[in-house]
FILUM-408139 format. One record per residue: residue number from 1; residue in one letter; y, z negated, x negated of N, C-alpha, C in turn. Coordinates in steps of 0.1 Angstrom, whole numbers, plus 5000, padded with zeros to 4 digits. Each point is the difference from the previous one (the first is absolute). Last residue first. Example, Ala and Ser with C-alpha at 12.3 -4.5 7.8 and 13.67 -1.06 7.14 Angstrom:
! FILUM-408139
PT:2:S:4978:4929:4872:5011:5000:4991:5011:4992:5008
PT:1:A:4943:5001:4997:5012:5000:5009:5012:5000:4991
! end
This chain:
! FILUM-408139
PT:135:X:5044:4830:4852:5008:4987:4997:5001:4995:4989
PT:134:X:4999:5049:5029:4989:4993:4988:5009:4989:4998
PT:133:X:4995:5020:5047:5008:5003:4992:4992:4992:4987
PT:132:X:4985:5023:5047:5002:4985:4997:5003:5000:4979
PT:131:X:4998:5032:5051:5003:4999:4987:4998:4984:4998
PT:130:X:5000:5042:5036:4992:4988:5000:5004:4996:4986
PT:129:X:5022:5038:5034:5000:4995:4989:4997:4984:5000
PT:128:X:5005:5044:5036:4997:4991:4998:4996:4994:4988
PT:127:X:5033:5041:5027:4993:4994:4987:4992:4984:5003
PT:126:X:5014:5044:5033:5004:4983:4999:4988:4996:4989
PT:125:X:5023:5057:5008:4985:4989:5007:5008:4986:4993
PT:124:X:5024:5036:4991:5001:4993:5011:4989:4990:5006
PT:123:X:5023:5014:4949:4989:5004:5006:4998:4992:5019
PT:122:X:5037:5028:4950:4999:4987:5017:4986:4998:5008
PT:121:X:5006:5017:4942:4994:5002:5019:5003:4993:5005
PT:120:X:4993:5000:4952:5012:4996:5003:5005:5006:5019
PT:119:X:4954:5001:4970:5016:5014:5003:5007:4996:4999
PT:118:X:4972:4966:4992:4997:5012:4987:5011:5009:5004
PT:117:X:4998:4964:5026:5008:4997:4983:4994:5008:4996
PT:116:X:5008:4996:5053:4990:5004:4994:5005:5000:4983
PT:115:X:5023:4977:5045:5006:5008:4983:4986:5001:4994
PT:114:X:5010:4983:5055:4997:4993:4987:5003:5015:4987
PT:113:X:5017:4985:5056:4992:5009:4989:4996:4993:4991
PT:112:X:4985:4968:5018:5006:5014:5008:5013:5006:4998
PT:111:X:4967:4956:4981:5009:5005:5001:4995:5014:5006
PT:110:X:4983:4946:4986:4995:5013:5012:5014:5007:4997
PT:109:X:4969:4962:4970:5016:5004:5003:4994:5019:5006
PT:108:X:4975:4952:4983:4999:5006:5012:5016:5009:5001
PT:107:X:4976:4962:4958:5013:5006:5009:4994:5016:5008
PT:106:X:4975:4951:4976:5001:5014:5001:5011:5007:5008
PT:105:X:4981:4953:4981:5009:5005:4994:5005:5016:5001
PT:104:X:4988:4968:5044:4995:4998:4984:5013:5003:4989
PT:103:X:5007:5029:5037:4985:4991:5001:4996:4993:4988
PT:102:X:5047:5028:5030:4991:4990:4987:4992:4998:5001
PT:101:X:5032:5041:5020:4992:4984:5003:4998:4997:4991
PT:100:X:5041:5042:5022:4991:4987:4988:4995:4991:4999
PT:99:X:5028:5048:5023:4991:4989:5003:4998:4994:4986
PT:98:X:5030:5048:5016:4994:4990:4993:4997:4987:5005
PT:97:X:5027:5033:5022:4994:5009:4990:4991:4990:4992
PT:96:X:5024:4981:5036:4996:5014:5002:4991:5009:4997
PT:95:X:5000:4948:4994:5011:5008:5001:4993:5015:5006
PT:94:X:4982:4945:4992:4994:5010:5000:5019:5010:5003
PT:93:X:5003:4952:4982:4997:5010:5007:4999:5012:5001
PT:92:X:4989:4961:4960:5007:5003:5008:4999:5010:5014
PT:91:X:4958:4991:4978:5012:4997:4989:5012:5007:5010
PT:90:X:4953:4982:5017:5010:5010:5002:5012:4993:4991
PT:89:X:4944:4991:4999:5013:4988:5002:5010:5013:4997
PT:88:X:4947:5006:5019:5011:5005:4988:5014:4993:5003
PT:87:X:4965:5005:5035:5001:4984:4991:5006:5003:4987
PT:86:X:4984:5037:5037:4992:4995:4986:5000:4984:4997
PT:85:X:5032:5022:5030:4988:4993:5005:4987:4997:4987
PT:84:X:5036:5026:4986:5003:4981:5004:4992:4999:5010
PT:83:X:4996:5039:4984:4998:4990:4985:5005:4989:5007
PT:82:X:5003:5036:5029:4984:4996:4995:5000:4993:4993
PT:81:X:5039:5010:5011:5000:4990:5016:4981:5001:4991
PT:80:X:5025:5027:4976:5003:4989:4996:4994:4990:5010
PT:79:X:4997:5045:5009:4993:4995:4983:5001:4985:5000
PT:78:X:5019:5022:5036:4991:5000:5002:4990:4992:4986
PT:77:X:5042:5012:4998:4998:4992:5008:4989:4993:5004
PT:76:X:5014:5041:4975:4999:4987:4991:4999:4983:5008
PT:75:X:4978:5049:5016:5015:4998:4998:5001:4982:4993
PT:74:X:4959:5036:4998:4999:4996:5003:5021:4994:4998
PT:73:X:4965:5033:4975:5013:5005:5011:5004:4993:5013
PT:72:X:4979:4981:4943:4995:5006:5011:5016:5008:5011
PT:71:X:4979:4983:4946:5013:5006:5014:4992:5002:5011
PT:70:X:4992:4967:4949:4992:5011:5012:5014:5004:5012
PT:69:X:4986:4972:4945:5014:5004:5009:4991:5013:5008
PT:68:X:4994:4955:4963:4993:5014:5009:5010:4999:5008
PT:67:X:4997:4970:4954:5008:5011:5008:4991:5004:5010
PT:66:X:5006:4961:4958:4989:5006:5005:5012:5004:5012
PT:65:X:5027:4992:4958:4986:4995:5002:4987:5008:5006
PT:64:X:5046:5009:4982:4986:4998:4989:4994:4994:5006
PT:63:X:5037:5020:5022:5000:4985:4996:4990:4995:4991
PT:62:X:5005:5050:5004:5017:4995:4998:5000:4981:5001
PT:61:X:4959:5031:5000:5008:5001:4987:5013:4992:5002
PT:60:X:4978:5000:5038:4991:4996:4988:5007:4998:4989
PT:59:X:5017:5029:5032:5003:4989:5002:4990:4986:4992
PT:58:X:4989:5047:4996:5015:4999:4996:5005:4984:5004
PT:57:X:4958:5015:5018:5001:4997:4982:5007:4999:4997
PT:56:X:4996:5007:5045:4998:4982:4993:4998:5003:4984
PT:55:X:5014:5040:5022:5009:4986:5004:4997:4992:4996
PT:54:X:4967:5034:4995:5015:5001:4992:5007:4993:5002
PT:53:X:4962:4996:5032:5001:4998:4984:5012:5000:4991
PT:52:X:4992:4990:5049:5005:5014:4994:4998:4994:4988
PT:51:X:4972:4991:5047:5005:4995:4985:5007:5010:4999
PT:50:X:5001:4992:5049:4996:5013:4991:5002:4990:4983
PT:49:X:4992:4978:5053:5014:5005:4988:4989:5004:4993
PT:48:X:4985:4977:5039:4999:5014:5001:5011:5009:4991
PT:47:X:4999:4950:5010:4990:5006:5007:5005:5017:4995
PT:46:X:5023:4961:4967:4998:5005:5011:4993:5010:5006
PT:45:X:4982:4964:4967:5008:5013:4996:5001:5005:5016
PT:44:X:4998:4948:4983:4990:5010:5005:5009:5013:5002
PT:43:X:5001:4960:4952:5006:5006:5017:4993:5015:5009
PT:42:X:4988:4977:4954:4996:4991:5013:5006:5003:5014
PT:41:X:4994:5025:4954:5015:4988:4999:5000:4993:5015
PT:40:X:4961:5026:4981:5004:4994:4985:5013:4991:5008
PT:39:X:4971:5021:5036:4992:4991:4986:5013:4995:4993
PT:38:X:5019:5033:5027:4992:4983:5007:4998:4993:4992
PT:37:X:5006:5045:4981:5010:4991:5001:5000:4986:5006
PT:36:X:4959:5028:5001:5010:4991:4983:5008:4995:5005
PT:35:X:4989:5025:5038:4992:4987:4998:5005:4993:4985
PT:34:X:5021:5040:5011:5001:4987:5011:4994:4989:4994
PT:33:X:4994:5042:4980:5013:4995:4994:5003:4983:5006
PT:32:X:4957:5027:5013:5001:4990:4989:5017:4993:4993
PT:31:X:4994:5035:5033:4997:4983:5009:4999:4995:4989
PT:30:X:5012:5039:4983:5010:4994:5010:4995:4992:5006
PT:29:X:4970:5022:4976:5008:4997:4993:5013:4993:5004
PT:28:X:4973:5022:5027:4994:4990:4997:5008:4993:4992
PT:27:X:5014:5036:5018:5000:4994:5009:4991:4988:4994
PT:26:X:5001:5036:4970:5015:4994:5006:5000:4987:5006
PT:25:X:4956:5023:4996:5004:4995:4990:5016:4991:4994
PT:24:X:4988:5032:5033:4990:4988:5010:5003:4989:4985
PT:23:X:5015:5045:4998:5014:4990:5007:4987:4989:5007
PT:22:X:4981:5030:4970:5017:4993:4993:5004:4994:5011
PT:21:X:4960:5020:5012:4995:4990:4992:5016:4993:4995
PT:20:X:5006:5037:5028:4995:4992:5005:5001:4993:4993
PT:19:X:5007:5033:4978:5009:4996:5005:4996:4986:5009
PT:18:X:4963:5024:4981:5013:4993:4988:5009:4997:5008
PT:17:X:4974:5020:5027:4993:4993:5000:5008:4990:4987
PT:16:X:5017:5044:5010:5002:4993:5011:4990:4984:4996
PT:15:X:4997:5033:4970:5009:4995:4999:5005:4995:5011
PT:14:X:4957:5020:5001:5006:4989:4989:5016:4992:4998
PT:13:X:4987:5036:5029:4991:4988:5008:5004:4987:4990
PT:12:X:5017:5042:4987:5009:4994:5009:4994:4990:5005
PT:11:X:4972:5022:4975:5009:4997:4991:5013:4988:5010
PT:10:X:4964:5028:5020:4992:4985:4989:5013:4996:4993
PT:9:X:5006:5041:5018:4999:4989:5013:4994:4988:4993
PT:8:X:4999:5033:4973:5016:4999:5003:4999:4987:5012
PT:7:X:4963:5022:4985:5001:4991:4993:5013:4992:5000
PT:6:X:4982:5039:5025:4998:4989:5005:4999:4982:4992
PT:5:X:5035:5045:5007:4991:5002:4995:4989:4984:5003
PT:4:X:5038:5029:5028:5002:4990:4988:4984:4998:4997
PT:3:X:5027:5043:5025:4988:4988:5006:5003:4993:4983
PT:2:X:5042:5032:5024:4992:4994:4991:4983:4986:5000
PT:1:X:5024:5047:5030:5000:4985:4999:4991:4996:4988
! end
């Protein structure tokens, strides 16, 4: 049996302790996605959605304005019944795969699947997209 040496055990200590630090750094960087998003476009980010960055930059680029987009594994039902007790004014009716509110000048659009734009991926979690377009 191999004994490992005692600097080795310092090494894995380390690199357990980096991994930690990255996903406490994740998890931060994801309530900050929330709270900006709050701050800059006024709408409250549903309870417990994941920022996805890549999505709000792509969608950024596509209305030039201001973007955050978070998923959660929550059913679009559920999403939607939060933004209208919110007081978000519902753009037409809620459907299967899709929802839509307003606030102001900000649009609330909930979908299930949704189309990840870097792969091109059916993705099953329920997209939430906060956007308020450039005027």
């Amino acid at each position: 049996m191999a004994r490992t040496a005692p600097h080795d055990n310092r090494i894995r200590k380390g690199k357990a302790l980096k991994v930690k630090s990255l996903v406490a750094t994740l998890a931060l960087l994801a309530t900050l996605g929330a709270a900006q998003a709050e701050e800059k476009l006024g709408v409250t980010v549903y309870p417990g959605a994941k920022h996805d960055a890549a999505t709000s930059n792509a969608v950024k680029e596509m209305v030039g304005g201001e973007a955050a987009c978070f998923t959660t594994a929550d059913p679009i039902a559920k999403v939607a019944a939060f933004y209208k007790a919110q007081g978000l004014k519902a753009i037409g009716e809620a459907g299967k795969e899709s929802a839509m509110f307003r606030k102001g000048g900000v649009d609330v659009t909930i979908q299930s699947p949704w189309m990840d734009m870097k792969t091109g991926a059916m993705m099953k979690t329920t997209l939430v997209s906060i956007v308020k377009p450039a005027r």
